[in-house]
C-alpha angles and dihedrals in degrees: 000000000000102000117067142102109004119083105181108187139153120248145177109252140105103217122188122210113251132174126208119192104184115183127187120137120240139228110235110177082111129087086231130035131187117238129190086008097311095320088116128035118197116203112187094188090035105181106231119159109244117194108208095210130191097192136142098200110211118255132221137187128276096200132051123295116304096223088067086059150336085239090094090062100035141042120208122219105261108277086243086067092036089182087143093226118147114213115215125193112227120261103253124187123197122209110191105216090171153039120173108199121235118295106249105214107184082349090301109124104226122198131247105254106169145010134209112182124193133222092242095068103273134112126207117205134185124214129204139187106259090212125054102289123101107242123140153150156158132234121190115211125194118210133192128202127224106199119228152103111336073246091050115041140118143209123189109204129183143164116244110172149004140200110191118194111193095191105026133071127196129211101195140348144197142216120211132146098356088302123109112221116200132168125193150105136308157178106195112103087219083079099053093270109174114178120223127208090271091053097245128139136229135249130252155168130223136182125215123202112231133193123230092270089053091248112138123262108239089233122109110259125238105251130190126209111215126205094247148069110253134013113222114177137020136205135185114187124158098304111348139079109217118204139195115198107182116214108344128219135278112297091007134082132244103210130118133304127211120193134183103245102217105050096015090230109154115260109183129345109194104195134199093045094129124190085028101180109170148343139204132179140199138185091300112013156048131220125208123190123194125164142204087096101017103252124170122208126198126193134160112272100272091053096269126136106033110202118159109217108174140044133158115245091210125050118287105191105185099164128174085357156150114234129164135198116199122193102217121167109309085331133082117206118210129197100211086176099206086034106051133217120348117180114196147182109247085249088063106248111133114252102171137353144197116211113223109290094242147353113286109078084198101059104007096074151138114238115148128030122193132163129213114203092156123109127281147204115227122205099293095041104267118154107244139181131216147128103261119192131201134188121193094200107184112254097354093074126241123303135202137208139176121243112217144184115251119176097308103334132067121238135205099243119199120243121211117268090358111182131061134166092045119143141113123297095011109093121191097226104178133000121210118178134172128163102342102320111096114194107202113192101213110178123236081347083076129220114318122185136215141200111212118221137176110224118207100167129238117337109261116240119281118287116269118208076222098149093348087153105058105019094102095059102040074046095054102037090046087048087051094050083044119047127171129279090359122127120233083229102061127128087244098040111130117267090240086057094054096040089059093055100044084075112051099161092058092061109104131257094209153330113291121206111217092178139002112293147122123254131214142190134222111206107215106164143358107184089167127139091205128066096248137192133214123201147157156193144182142259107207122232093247083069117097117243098247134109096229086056093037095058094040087056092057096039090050105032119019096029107067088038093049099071137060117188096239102182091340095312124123106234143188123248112251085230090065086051128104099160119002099182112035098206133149102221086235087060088052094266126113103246116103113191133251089034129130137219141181110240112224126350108259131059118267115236132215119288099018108120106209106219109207118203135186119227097212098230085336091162109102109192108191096059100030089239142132096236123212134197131188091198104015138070106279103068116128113255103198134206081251107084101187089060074050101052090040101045089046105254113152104265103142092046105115120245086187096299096336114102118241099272108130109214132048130192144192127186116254110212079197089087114004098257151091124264118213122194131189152213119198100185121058098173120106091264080077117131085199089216104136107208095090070121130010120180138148120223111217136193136198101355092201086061122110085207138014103260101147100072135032123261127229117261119260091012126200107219128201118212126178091000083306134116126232129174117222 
């Protein structure tokens, strides 16, 4: 949620900076040691309830319903560039292996705030009372990773270590050099607290010693005590400790704070930056962050050279709230809260957004912003790159985007069903993510874990040498007569494209066999925004050729055998299935073009009509699942237009002065076969394309000519890569 833990007020007191480096060794024979007379208790076999968990959580989109546009799903190159390109996020899916349960702190549950995780495989978390009083902690747990399948996979997870503060919170904290850094709030006179007339605290940092395990050394901290009433981020880099202070008190300024890291001797204090939020630093630069509006500071790295170089134009409240900046690359990413995503240059111009991730400006906000650029593992194991963003936004769960390159800039793409652990009375607070483990601070509702996987879908069939010879030139001549993001109707659309269209009728319903063969399909281009499927099935000879027969067969016999309910989702039979995901392996998906594979296996016999259909963004990641729907958007539209016309799906509907069908096809002498090409949109979003899929369906392969299977009217063939119309 947006309001919790810091409390950002102005007060009456003139505060000085001290620094107290007590020191007395510990005993720590023990499972718990006292620390600071009793301020800070370090539990080296801490007892957290940890949940080991084997769960797929549903996900949901981000943006509006797919079936308005494709734009939800795909970004186009600016129209400046045209060069026509679509970006697609990678289809992610998230398996939670873990959930820790709230920290209790004097029998008071207290709520994860903030995560730090290592590069040797531990997180340190903080924990805060989510009311007024002052209780806090940290817990280190160490994971370790089994490698498998995304099925497959396991994470260990323990709890090593805890540090429990009964009269002190803490709003962030850092890891650097075996040393925890945390900044916050207390009560306890060990930290510096001073009372003011109106009975309020001060704000401080402190730095705990660790050993190589991440277990606390059972020596007292050093601990700072800051001019201000609330510490709200912290920052460890080379030599230097980095802090945000909010608003100050009375007579004092929130600002931030810069200290030398080896003797904690103050380096810089820049004063008056009220509503500081956060701050991030990287080899040349810091980044201050204050709100109210969102405004963003930089400065070198020992505070010099102040230049302001972002404000909102619009109101950014932010009160009472956490926000969050990240220095990633050339770009900064701030979380405004209210106000969403914004994506900048480092010099502060905007480069992309995100709007809020709902309605309500109190609950459906952004709060925390990380990036993952480390290697992954997808689904089979393969080792895979990308830029992976999360958001944690408050009660409407965490979400996650690609960030991809785009001409000369880099975009937030959308991922499919891009947001999970959403609901009423949970907040992700903060989001933390290396390699494939994601650590989502989510409030009362505790920490929850989760393994990252890219999902690419079944493996296709194995590769045929079916029209090896001459597939590279019937791929590159089809690609040339249908280009991305171009519409077929287009003034400059080739004459063999809009002769085809011109003839709707004479496409075919299906694929007649004329003798006994197998069939096979090349897979050339998917320039598709949607994860789509492709299926079939087949009519039997004994069935009339008539429209009337041939859909009474399907409603009556291959209907009710096609679908499972899969979590409540109707789904399609794997043995219905030729491709679930469509998916080009540049684009994160499995099929390489020109490649070939036998459909089936079984040969087809003479008489039977194979029916193809297209599932629009049928792939359903999260559950590994072809998905149906019998209202919605993803309901199977078929080759067969009369099952089309007959089941609902949009036919009559007008593409210019072409009826609604959604697929076209022509006959390539090339190699012998049809090629069959889709639209899976037929809104008026639509780019009309009709490439979102392009394959070609073969025969015999030892065949001169096709002669096992009919050929569309009127048919377009391609010879020698070229089209010509007959």
């Amino acid at each position: 949620m947006r309001k919790f833990f810091l409390v950002l007020m102005i007060y009456s007191v003139v505060c000085l900076t001290g620094c107290d480096k007590g020191g007395g060794g510990k005993n720590i024979e023990d499972e718990s040691v006292s620390l600071m007379d009793g301020s800070i208790i370090i539990n080296n076999h801490p007892e957290v309830r940890i949940t080991v968990m084997d769960e797929f959580p549903e996900g949901t989109a981000t943006q509006p319903a797919i079936s308005v546009s494709r734009k939800g799903m795909t970004v186009k190159a600016t129209d400046e560039e045209d060069s026509g390109v679509e970006l697609r996020g990678n289809d992610y899916r998230f398996k939670l292996v873990a959930q820790m349960s709230t920290l209790k702190i004097d029998g008071v549950e207290v709520q994860a705030t903030h995560v730090k995780i290592t590069d040797d495989g531990y997180a340190l978390v903080s924990y805060n009372d989510k009311g007024v009083a002052h209780r806090g902690g940290v817990v280190v747990y160490k994971f370790t990773i089994h490698e498998g399948t995304l099925e497959t996979v396991k994470v260990d997870i323990e709890a090593v270590s805890s540090m429990e503060m009964s009269k002190a919170e803490l709003s962030a904290i850092d890891y650097h050099n075996g040393k925890l850094y945390v900044t916050g709030a207390n009560s306890e006179p060990n930290f510096g607290y001073i009372e003011d007339r109106d009975g309020f605290n001060y704000a401080f940092f402190m730095v705990m010693e660790m050993e190589a395990n991440k277990t606390f050394k059972p020596t007292d901290p050093t601990v700072v005590q800051l001019t201000s009433f609330q510490g709200t981020s912290i920052r460890a880099m080379n030599d230097r400790i980095y802090i945000t202070t909010g608003d100050g008190t009375n007579e004092t300024d929130g600002g931030l704070y810069i200290y030398n890291a080896t003797d904690y001797e103050l380096v810089n204090f820049i004063s008056g930056k009220e509503n500081t939020r956060s701050v991030d630093v990287d080899a040349n630069h810091i980044y201050l962050m204050q709100a109210e509006p969102a405004r963003i500071t930089m400065y070198d790295t020992e505070g010099r050279n102040e230049t302001p170089i972002y404000e909102t134009t619009d109101e950014s409240m932010q009160h009472h709230a956490k926000s969050e900046i990240l220095a990633w690359d050339k770009y900064l990413f701030v979380a405004e809260n209210e106000s969403g995503l914004r994506m900048l240059f480092k010099n502060g111009d905007v480069n992309d957004s995100l709007d809020r991730p709902g309605d309500d400006p109190d609950t459906d906000v952004t709060n925390s912003v990380c990036m993952n650029s480390d290697p992954k593992k997808d689904n089979k194991g393969k080792t895979v790159q990308s830029n992976l963003l999360f958001l944690a936004n408050g009660e409407k769960g965490i979400s996650w985007y690609d960030v991809m390159k785009d001409g000369d800039y880099e975009r937030i793409i959308p991922c499919k069903d891009n947001s999970i652990l959403g609901g009423v009375n949970v907040s992700a607070n903060f989001i933390a993510s290396k390699g494939n483990i994601v650590f989502v601070a989510d409030g009362l509702g505790g920490l929850k874990v989760l393994y990252i996987g890219f999902n690419v879908g079944d493996e296709p069939p194995p590769v045929s040498v079916a029209c090896d010879k001459f597939m590279p030139y019937l791929y590159s001549g089809v690609d040339a007569l249908l280009p991305e993001c171009k519409s077929v109707f287009r003034s400059n659309a080739h004459n063999v494209i809009k002769k085809l269209f011109t003839n709707p009728d004479d496409v075919p319903n299906y694929i007649e066999i004329l003798n006994s063969t197998d069939l096979y399909i090349s897979y050339m281009f998917e320039g598709a925004g949607w994860h789509n499927s492709l299926g079939y099935f087949v009519i039997p000879a004994s069935v009339d050729k008539t429209t009337a027969a041939e859909y009474t067969y399907y409603n009556t016999t291959v209907k009710p055998n096609m679908y499972n309910i899969v979590r409540g989702l109707y789904t399609l039979k794997d043995e219905y299935i030729i491709f679930k995901n469509i998916a080009d392996a540049k684009r994160g998906g499995s099929l390489i073009a020109p490649n070939t594979y036998r459909i089936g296996n079984r040969k087809f016999n003479a008489g039977e009509r194979v029916v193809l259909f297209m599932v629009p963004d049928g792939w359903s990641s999260q559950n590994n699942h072809v998905v149906l729907s019998f209202g919605g958007w993803n309901q199977i539209f078929f080759t067969h237009k009369g099952i089309n016309l007959a089941t609902g799906v949009p036919y009559g509907k007008a593409f210019g002065n072409f009826k609604g069908i959604q697929y076209n096809t022509f006959y390539a002498a090339d190699c012998n076969s049809m090629v069959l090409f889709f639209e899976d949109n037929h809104n008026e979003g639509s780019d009309i394309d009709f490439n979102d899929i392009i394959f070609s369906v073969s025969d015999n392969i030892e065949a001169n000519e096709i002669t096992n299977f009919v050929l569309p009217k009127n048919a377009v063939v391609m010879v020698d890569g070229k089209p010509e119309i007959k």
